[in-house]
N, C-alpha and C positions, 0 to 999 in steps of 0.2 A: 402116809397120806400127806399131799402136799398143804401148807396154812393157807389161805384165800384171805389176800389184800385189796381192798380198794385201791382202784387207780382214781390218783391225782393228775388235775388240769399241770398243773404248777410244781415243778419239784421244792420249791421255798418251802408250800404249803403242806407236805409228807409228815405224817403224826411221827413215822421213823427212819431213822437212817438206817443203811444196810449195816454197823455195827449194833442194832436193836437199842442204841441207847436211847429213851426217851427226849427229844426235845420241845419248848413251848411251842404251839401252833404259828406264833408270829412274836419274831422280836421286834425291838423300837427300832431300828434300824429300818426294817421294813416296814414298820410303818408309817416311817417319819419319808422314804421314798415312796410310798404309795400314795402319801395326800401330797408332794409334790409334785407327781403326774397326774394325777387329778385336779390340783388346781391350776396347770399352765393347760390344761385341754380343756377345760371349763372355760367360755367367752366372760369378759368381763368389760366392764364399761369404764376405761381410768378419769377421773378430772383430774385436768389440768387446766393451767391458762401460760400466756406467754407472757415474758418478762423482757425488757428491755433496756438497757442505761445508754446514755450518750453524752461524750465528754467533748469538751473542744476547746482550745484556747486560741486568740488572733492576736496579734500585735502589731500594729500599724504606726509609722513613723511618717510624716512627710512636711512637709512646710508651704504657706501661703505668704501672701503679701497682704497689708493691711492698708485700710487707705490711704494712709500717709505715706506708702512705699514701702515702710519697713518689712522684716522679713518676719516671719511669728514661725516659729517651732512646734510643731505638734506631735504628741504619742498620746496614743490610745493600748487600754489593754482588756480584754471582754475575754472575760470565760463563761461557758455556757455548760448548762447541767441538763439533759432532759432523760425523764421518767417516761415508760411507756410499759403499761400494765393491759394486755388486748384477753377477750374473747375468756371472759371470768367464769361465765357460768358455763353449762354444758351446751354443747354445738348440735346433739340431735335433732333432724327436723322433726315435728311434728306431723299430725293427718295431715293429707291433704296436700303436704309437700311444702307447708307454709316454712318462712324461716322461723329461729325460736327466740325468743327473749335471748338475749347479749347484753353485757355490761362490759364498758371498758375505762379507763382510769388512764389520761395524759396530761404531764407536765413539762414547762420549761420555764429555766430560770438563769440569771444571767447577772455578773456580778461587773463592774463597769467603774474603770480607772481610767483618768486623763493627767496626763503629765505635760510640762511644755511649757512654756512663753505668753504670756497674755499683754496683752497693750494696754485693756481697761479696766486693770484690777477696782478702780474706786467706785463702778458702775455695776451692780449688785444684777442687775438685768442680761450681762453675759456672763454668767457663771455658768458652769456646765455641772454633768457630773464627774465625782472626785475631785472638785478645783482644791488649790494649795496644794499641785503638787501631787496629787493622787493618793496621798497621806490618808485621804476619809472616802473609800472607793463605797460602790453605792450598790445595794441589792435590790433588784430588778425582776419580781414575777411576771413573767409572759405570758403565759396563760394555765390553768390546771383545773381539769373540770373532770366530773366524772361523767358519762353515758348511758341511760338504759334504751335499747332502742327495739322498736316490736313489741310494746308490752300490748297484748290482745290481738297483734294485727293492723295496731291502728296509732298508738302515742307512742311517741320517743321525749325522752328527756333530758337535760342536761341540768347540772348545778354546778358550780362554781365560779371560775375567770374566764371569763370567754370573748371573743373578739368576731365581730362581723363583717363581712365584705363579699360588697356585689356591684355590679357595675355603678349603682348611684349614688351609693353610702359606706362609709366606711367608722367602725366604734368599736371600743370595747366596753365591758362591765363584769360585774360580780355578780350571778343572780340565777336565775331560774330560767328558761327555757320551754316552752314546751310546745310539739305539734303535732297535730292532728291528720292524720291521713286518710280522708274518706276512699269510699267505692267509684266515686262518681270524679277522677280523675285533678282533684283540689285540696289540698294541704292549706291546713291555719297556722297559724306559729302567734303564740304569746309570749310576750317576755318581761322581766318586771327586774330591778336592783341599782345597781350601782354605778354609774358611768365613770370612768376612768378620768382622772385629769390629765395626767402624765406630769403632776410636777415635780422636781426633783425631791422635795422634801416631802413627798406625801406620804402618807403613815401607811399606805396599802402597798406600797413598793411598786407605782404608776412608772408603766415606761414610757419616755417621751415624745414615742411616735404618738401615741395617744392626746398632747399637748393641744388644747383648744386653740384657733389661728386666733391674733388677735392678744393674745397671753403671752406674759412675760416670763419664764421658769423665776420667778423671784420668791419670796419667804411669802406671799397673797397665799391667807386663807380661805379658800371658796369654800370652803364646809362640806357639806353633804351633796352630793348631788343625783337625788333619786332620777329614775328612766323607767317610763312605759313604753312598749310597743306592741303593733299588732301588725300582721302581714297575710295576705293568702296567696298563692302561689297554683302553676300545675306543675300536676307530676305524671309519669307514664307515658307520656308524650313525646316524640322521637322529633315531633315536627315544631311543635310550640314549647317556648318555656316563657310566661307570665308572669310577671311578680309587682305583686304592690303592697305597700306597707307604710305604715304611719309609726313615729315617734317622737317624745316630748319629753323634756329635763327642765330641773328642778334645779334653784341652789337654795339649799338651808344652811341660812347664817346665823350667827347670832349679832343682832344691832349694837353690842358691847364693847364687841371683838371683830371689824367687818376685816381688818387687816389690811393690805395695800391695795386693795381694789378699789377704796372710795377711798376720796381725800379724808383726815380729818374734818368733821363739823357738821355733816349730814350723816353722823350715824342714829338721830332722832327721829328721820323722814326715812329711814332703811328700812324697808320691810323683811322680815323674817324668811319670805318665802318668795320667789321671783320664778315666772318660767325663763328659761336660758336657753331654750332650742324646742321647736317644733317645726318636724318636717314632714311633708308628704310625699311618695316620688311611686316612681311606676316607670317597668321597665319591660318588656318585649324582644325573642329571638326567636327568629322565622328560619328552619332549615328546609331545604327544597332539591329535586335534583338530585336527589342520592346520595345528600348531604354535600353535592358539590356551590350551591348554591344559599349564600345565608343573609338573612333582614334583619337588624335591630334598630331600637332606636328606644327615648327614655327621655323623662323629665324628673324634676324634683323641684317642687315649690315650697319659699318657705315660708309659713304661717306667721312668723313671730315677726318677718320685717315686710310681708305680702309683699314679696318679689320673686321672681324664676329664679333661682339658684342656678340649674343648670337642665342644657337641653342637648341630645346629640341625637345622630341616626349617621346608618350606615350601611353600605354594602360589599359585601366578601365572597369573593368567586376564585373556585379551585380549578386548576385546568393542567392534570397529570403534576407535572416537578414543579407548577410556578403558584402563586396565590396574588390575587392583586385585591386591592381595599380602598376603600373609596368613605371618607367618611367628612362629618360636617355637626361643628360644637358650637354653642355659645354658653359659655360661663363667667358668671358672677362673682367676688369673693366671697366666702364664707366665712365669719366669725364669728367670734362668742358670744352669746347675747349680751354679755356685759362692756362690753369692747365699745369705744369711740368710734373704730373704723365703721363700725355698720350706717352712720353718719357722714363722714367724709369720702369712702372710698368705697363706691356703688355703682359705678362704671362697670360694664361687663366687653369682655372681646370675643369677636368671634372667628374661629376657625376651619379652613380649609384642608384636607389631610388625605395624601393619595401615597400608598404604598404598593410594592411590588418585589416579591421575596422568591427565589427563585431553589431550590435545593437539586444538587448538583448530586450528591452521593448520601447516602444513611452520614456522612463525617462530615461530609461540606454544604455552606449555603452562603446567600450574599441575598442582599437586599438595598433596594433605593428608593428614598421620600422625599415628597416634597411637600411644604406647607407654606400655607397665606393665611396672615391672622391681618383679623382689622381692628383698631383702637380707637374707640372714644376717645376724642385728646382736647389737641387745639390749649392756646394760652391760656393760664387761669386767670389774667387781668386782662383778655379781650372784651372789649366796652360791650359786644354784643351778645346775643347768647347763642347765637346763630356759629358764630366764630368759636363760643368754646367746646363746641360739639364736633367739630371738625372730625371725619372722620380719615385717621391716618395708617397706611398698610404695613405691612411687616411681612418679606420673604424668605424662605429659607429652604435648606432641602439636606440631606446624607446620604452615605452612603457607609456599608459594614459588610461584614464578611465576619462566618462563625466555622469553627471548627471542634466537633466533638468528637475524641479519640476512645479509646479504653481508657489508657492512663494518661493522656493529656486534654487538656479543654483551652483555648485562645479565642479572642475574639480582639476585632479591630472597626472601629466607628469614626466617620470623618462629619464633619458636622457647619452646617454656616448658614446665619441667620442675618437679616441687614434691613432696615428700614425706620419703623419708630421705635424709640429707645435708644439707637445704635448699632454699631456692629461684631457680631459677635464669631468669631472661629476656633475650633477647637478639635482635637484631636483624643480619643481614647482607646489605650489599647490593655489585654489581660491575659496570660497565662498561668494555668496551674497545673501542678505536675504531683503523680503520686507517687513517692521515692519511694514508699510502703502501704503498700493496695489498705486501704481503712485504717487505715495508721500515722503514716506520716505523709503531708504533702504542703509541696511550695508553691506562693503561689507570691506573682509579681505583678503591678500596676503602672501605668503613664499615664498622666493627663497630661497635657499642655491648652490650655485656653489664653488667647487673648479679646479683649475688648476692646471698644470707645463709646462710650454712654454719653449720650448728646443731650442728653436729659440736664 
């Protein structure tokens, strides 16, 4: 009689071999491949986020003339560091199809040595960074701030360095962020910390674009200088974009120590606290026509010296490969509330601005402008007042041409300006080339300008 075997799925799985010798039902071997096919057939959900470094170094050499003729020597050396930490938390959307909470983490930093020839070492007010020689080179945070944005559907946030710009204002600071995005097609934005000085010795590593106008990079302690702001804005709007916003700065001194900003001998009449800028401004962009057709225009007044700061509008029409623009400024100086100029030098000019750019291929394009500024001038010892008002013109216009390659980029600008002040001509041209695609690349500069300042 024959023995009756159960059949197995699986020959692994056979209690015997056809030698009858008993084996275990499952070795490690097999087991240790069974939960590896089970776990890559199993979905899983990975986190990750993206990481990013950026490295760069420039080094620029070139020379100027100084007013007395002499020739001055200049090198510059900027290395740049930037961080980029994107899309930390998990990316699922949520019901609804809403996007999800996102945090992302950006920095940049930038270390800044000047070598070279100076004319007015004993003059403590043009010192740059790294002066002596580049001996004491100067670190430089850009910005780095973290991001949560979508939390609820409705608040995004920011903390840290952060820098602003829109067509009326331009600032950085250290601080908090936050906006609001309702249903009803309007964003709020709060902001509250630290206004950037940009002086070279500043303890927060201020870079000097940030430099208040009016300010001297010198060893002046301005102290503190806290910043509110507020703004509402729209959003979702393909045809309007709206923005108005207020802000206000603070310097906190101490009356002990005010530093170079005030003479010796009124540091008893020094108040501890001063506002140093309040602005208001509001700005408007009308797109129309299929977005061939666009409106802005904008002011910004300022509280602290109750004067227009600055006002413009404009118009921008596309028409297939050409764009022409049409626009009309008048602007004010702006300084620092601390600053003497906001006294003496309150003059504003204004400007006429007609452009016209033509793109030839995805690589080529050329463009030509022309402008008419008008100046308050006239003698500052005319007996009359009638006479120091004088209003005097100032013409000018260019022309350029760009070219953007794969691996090369050029561009060339002809330039010429003639009327109050003087006259001015001038030439720029720029190529860069990538001898190793994100690697290496050269890249070279001309200026040539001349003047005569009849000033």
């Amino acid at each position: 009689m024959k023995q009756h075997r159960p059949r197995y799925p699986f020959a692994l799985l056979s209690p015997r071999r056809r030698s009858g010798r008993r084996r275990s039902l499952l070795s490690l071997p097999v087991l240790l491949g069974t939960a590896l096919v089970l776990s890559l057939a199993t979905p899983r959900v990975a986190l990750a986020y993206d990481a990013m470094v950026q490295a760069s170094v420039t080094s620029q050499s070139y020379q100027l003339r100084d007013a007395a003729g002499d020739s001055l020597t200049r090198s510059r050396l900027d290395t740049y560091l930037r961080l980029f930490v994107l899309d930390i938390l998990p990316s699922k959307k949520r019901k609804g199809g809403r996007e999800p909470t996102q945090m992302n983490f950006v920095a940049s930093m930038r270390l800044r040595a000047d070598f070279g020839g100076y004319t007015r070492q004993w003059d403590r007010s043009f010192d740059v960074h790294g002066v002596d020689g580049g001996l004491n080179p100067v670190f430089e945070l850009m910005y780095a701030h973290l991001s949560v944005t979508n939390i609820g559907g409705l608040l995004d946030l920011k903390v840290g360095r952060m820098f602003h710009l829109d067509p009326m204002d331009f600032y950085g600071y250290d601080g908090l962020e936050l906006r609001l995005r309702t249903p009803f097609y309007v964003a709020f934005e709060v902001l509250g910390g630290r206004r950037q000085s940009g002086l070279y010795n500043s303890y927060f590593a201020d870079a000097p674009i940030f430099l208040l106008q009016g300010s001297d990079n010198t060893e002046s302690k301005l102290g503190w200088m806290p910043m509110v702001g507020v703004a509402a804005e729209t959003t979702g709007l393909s045809f309007l974009r709206l923005r108005v916003a207020y802000r206000a700065v603070w310097h906190l001194m101490d009356p002990n120590d005010p530093g170079l900003v005030y003479p010796d001998g009124i540091s008893d009449d020094l108040q501890p606290a001063a506002l140093n800028a309040e602005k208001l401004s509001a700005h408007a962009t009308v797109t129309l026509w299929k977005r061939r057709l666009q409106l802005y225009g904008g002011v910004r007044y300022n509280l602290l010296t109750t004067r227009l700061d600055e006002a413009q509008g404009g118009v921008g029409l596309r028409m297939g490969p050409a764009r022409v623009r049409a626009e009309y400024v008048i602007d004010s100086p702006d300084f620092d509330g601390d600053s003497i100029f906001n006294i003496f030098n309150t003059q504003a000019y204004q400007e006429v601005r007609l452009w016209y750019e033509h793109r030839f291929s995805k690589r080529w394009a050329a463009y030509a402008r022309v402008t008419a500024r008008l100046f308050e001038g006239g003698a500052s010892d005319a007996p009359e007042a009638s006479e120091r008002r004088l209003v005097e013109p100032d013409i000018g216009g260019g022309l350029g041409a760009t070219y953007l390659g794969r691996r090369q980029t050029a561009r060339l600008d002809l330039y010429w300006q003639e009327g109050y002040g003087g006259r001015t001509l001038g030439l720029y041209g720029y190529y860069r080339h990538q001898v190793i695609a994100r690697l290496l690349s050269m890249e070279g500069r001309v200026v040539v300008a001349y003047w005569d300042d009849d000033l």
